[in-house]
C-alpha positions in Angstrom: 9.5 -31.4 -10.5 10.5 -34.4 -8.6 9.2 -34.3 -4.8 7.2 -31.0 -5.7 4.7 -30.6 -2.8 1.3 -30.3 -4.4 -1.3 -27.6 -3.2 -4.3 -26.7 -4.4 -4.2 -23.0 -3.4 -0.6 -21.0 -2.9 -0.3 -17.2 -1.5 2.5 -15.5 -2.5 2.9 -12.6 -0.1 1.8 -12.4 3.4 0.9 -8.4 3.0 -2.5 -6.8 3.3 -3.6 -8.7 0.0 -2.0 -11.9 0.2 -3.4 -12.4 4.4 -7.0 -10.5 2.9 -7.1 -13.5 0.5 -6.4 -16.4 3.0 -8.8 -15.1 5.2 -11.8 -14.9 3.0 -11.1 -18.2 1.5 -10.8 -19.7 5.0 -13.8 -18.5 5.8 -15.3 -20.0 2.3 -13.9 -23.4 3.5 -11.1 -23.2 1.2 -7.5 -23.4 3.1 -4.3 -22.2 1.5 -0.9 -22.2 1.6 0.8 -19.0 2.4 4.4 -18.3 1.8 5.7 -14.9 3.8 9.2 -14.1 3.1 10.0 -12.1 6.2 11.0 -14.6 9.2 9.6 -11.8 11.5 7.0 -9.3 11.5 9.0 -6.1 9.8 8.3 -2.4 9.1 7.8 -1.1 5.9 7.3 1.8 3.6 4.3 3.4 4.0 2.2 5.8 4.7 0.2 3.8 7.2 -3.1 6.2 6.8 -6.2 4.2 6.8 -8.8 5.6 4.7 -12.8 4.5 5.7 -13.1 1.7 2.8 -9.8 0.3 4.7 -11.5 0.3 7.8 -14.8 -1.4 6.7 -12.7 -4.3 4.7 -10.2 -4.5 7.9 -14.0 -4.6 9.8 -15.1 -7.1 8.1 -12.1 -9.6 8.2 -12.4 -9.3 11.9 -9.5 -6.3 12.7 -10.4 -4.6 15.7 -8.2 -0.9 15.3 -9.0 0.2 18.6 -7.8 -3.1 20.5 -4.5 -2.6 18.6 -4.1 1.1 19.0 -4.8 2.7 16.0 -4.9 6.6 16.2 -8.0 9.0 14.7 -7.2 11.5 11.9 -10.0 13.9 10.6 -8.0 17.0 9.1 -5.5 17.5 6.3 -3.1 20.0 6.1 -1.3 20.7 3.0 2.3 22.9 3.4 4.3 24.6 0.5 6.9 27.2 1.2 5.8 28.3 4.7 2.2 28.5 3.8 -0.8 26.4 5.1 -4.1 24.8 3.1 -5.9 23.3 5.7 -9.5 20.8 5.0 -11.5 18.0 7.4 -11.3 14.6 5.9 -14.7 13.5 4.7 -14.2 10.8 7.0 -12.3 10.0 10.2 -9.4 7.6 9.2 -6.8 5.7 11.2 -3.1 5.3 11.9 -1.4 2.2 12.0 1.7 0.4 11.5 2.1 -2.0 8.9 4.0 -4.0 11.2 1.5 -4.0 13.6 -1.5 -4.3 11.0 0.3 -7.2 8.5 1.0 -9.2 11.4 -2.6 -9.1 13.0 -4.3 -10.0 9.5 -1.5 -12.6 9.3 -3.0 -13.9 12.7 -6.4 -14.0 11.4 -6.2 -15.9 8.1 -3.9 -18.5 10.1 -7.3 -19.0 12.5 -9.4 -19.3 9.4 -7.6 -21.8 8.1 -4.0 -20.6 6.1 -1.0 -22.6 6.6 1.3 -19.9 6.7 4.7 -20.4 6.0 7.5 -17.7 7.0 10.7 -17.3 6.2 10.2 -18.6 2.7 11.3 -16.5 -0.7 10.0 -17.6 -3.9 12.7 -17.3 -6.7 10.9 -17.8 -9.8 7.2 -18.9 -10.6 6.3 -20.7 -14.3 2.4 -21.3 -15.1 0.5 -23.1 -17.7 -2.9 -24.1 -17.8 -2.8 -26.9 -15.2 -1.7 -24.0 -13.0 2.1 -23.0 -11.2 5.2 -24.0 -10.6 7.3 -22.5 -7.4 11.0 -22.1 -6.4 10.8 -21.8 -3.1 14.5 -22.8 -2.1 15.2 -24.3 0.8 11.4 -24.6 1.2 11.5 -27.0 -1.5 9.2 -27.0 -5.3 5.3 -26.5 -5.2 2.9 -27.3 -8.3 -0.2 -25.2 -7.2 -3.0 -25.0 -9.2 -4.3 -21.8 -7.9 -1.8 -19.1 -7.4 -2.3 -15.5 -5.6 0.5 -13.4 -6.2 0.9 -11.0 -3.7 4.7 -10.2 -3.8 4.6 -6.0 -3.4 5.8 -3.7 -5.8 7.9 -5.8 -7.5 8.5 -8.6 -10.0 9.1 -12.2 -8.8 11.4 -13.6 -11.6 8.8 -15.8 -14.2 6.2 -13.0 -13.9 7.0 -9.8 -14.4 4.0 -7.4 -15.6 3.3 -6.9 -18.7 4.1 -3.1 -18.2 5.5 -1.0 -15.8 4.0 1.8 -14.1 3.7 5.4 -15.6 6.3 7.3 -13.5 8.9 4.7 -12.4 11.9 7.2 -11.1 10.5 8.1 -8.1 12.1 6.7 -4.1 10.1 6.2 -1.3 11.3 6.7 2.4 10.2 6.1 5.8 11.5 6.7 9.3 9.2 6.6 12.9 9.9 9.6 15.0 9.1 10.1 19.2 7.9 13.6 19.5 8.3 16.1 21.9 4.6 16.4 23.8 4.6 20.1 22.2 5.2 18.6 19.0 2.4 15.2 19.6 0.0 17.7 20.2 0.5 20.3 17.0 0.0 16.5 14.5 -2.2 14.8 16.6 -5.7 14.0 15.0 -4.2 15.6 11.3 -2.2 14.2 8.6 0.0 16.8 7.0 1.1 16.8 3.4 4.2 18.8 2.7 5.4 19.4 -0.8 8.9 20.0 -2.0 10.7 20.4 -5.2 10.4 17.1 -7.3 8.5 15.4 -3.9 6.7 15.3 -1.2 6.5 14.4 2.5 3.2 13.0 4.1 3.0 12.9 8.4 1.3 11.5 11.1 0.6 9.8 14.2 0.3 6.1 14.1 -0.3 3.4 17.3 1.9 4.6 20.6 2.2 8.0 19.9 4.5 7.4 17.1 4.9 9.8 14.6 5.4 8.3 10.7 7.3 10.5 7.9 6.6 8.5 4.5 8.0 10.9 1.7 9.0 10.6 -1.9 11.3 11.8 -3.9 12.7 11.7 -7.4 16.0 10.0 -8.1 17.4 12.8 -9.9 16.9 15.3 -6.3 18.5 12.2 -4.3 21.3 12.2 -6.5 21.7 16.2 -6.1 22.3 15.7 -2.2 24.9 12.4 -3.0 21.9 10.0 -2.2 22.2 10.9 1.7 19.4 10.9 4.0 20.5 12.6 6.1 21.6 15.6 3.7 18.1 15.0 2.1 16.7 15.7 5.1 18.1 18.9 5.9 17.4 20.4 2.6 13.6 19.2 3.0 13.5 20.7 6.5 15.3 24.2 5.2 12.9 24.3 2.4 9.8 24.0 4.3 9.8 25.8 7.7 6.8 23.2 9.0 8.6 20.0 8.6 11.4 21.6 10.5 9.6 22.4 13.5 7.6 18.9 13.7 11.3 17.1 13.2 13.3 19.2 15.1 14.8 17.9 18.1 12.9 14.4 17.4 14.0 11.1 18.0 14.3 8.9 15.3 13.4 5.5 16.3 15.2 3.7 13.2 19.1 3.3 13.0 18.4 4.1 8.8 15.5 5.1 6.8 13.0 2.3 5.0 13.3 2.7 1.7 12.0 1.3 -1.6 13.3 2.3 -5.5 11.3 3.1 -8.7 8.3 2.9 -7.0 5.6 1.9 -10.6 2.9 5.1 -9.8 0.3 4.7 -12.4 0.6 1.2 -12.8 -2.5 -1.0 -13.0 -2.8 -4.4 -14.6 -4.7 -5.0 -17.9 -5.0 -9.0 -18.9 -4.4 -10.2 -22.3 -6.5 -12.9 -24.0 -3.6 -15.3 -23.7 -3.4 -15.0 -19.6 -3.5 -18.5 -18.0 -6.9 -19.2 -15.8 -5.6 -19.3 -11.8 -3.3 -16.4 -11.5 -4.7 -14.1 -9.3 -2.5 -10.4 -8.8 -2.9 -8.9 -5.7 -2.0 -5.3 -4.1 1.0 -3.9 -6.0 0.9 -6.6 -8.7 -2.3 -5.1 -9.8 -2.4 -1.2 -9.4 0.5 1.3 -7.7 -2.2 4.8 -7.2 0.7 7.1 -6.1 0.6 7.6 -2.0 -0.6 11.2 -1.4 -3.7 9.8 -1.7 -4.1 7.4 1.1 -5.6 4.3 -0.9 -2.7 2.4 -1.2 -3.7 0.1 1.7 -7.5 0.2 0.9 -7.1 -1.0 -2.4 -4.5 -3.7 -1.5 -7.4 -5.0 0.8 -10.0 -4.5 -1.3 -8.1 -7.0 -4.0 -7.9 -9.6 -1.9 -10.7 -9.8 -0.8 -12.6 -9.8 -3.9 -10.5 -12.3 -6.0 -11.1 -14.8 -3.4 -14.4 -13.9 -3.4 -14.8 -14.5 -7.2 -12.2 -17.6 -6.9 -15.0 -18.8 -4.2 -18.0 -18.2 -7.0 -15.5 -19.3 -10.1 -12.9 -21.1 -9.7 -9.3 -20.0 -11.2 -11.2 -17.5 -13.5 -8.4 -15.0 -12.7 -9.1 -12.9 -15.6 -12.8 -12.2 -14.7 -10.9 -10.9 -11.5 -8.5 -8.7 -13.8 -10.9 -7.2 -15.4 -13.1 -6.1 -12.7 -10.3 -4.9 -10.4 -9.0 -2.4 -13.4 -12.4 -0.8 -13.6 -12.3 -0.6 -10.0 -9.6 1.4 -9.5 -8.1 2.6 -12.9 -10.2 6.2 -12.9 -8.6 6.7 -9.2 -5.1 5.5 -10.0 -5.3 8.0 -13.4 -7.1 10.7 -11.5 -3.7 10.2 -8.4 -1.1 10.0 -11.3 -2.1 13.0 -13.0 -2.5 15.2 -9.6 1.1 13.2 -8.7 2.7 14.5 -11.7 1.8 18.2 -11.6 2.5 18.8 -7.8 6.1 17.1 -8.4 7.2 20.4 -10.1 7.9 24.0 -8.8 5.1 26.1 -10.7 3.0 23.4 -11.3 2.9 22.6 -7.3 2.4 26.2 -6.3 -0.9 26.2 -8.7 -2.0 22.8 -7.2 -1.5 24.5 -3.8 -3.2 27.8 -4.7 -5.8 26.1 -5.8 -6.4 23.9 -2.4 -5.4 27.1 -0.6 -8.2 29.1 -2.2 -10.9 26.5 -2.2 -10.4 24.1 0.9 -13.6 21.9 -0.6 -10.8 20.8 -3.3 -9.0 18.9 -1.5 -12.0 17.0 0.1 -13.3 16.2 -3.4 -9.8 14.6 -4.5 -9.9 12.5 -1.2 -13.5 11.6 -2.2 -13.0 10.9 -6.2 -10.0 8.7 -5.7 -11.4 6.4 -3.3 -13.2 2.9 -4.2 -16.8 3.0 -5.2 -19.2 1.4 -2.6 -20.4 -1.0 -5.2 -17.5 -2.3 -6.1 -16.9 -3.1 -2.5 -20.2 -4.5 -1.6 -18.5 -7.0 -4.8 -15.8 -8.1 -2.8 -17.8 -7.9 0.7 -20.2 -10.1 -0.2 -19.2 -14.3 0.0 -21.0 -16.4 -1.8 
């Protein structure tokens, strides 16, 4: 590559992962370069619940949720077909935006030491063992010899997965709502799970009183209401008498939904003995655990922050990271994607609610068994 920048560290993906990364290695003494595609910070689809392993991680990288206005959930209710399964969280979580949240870590790993560079999409990556090669368009070429990919849910062109995820025809939406203060005060300090033939709709209040619907939804229902939002909607809303009186009359504070297509569920990376050394995968490029869970964030975090820790101890050996990062998480994200896949259908998803319905404690153990182990986060907590 003639007049290829050289860097000895490149982030690819200024998301939870990618700006955990940056920061730790900052703080390590190791600065990199981070490539953010987004000119501005941006909203996007998620649930935005942060479980208590978020919170410790976003703790220790030096978050403050309470100086950026996070709100306090400590009860889950669960709705199907006008009836209610109600539980306390086994721990009090938070509400935040991701614009809010991405931006703020984005703050932090630029004070520890990231150069982070926005505004900049990477259209193909090659690696070999001296390490990458980046597209980065106008940005110009980069050899790197340490690469952290941190590019979402999907595939930058040069490194696709080696598989996808085990239900890949499901669409996830989000839209922010402004309550009326009768409705504020029915969600506030709950997040409410509502299922609905072939999907289901999580809810609650984030920073600012505002109220986040994430839901998803299989292609084929989409398709059955011509792939309209606002006809999805209404049959959601018809179908389950709660969502309808928490949305009624609300303001939606987004011209048009978020959206995001073939979301990989059950995806979680597993290296092969010819994997080049230096490629880190971060957040979505390692594991997808399907959302109803609440760990999507947690475990973004909790991957960045421990392949930089084990880049820090050593060096680019990326599949030492791989491995540990699938026995992390791969008994939560198969534990999520079996759950997933029998509440996505009508019988199936009465008995799943039945069963929370008739012993509450269930739904507390599912929280607790598909969260990260405290080992393997003391792991990625601690720098060497």
């Amino acid at each position: 590559m003639s007049g290829c920048r050289a860097e000895a560290i490149v982030i690819v993906g200024g998301g939870l992962a990618g700006a955990a990364a940056a920061s730790v290695l900052g703080r390590g003494g190791r600065s990199a370069l981070l490539l953010e595609r987004d000119p501005e910070p941006r909203h996007k689809v998620c649930g935005e619940f942060l479980s208590v392993e978020a919170q410790t991680y976003l703790a220790h990288l030096g978050i403050d949720l309470d100086e950026l206005g996070a709100s306090r959930i400590s009860r889950l209710r669960i709705y199907h077909r006008g009836r209610q399964a109600v539980a306390d969280l086994p721990f009090t979580a938070r509400g935040l935006s991701r614009k809010v949240l991405d931006e703020a870590l984005l703050e932090k790993a630029a004070t520890l030491g990231a150069r982070v560079a926005r505004g900049v999409t990477v259209r193909s990556l090659t690696f070999d063992e001296t390490g990458a090669r980046i597209d980065a368009g106008s940005f110009g070429p980069i050899r790197a010899e340490t690469l952290f990919l941190a590019s979402g849910k999907h595939d930058v062109r040069g490194m696709k997965r080696a598989a996808s995820g085990s239900i890949n025809d499901l669409i996830g939406f989000k839209m922010h709502y402004r309550f009326s203060e009768e409705q504020h005060s029915a969600l506030e300090g709950a997040v409410e799970i509502v299922l609905f033939e072939l999907g289901y709709a999580g809810l609650q209040l984030i920073e600012g009183g505002i109220a986040n619907l994430c839901l998803v939804i299989t292609q084929e229902r989409f398709e059955q209401v011509g792939k309209r939002w606002e006809s999805m909607i209404d049959q959601i809303m018809h179908e389950c008498p709660s969502l309808a009186d928490r949305l009624g009359g609300a303001l939606a504070l987004f011209d048009k939904p978020l959206s995001i297509f073939q979301i990989p569920y059950g995806f979680v990376h597993r290296p092969a003995r010819s994997e080049p050394q230096g490629l880190f995968r971060l957040g979505d490029q390692i594991g997808v655990i399907p959302s109803f869970t609440g760990e999507g964030m947690s475990m973004a975090l909790h991957s960045g922050c421990l392949a930089a820790s084990i880049f820090l101890r050593g060096g680019r050996a990326s599949t030492d990271f791989h491995r540990q990062m699938s026995s992390d998480v791969q008994r939560q994200v198969r534990l999520a994607f079996l759950i997933n896949k029998a509440a996505r259908y009508g019988p199936s998803q009465t008995a799943v609610f039945h069963l929370c319905q008739t012993w509450p404690s269930l739904m507390q153990q599912v929280a607790t068994f598909t969260r990260l182990r405290e080992g393997s986060m003391q792991r990625a907590l601690a720098l060497p």
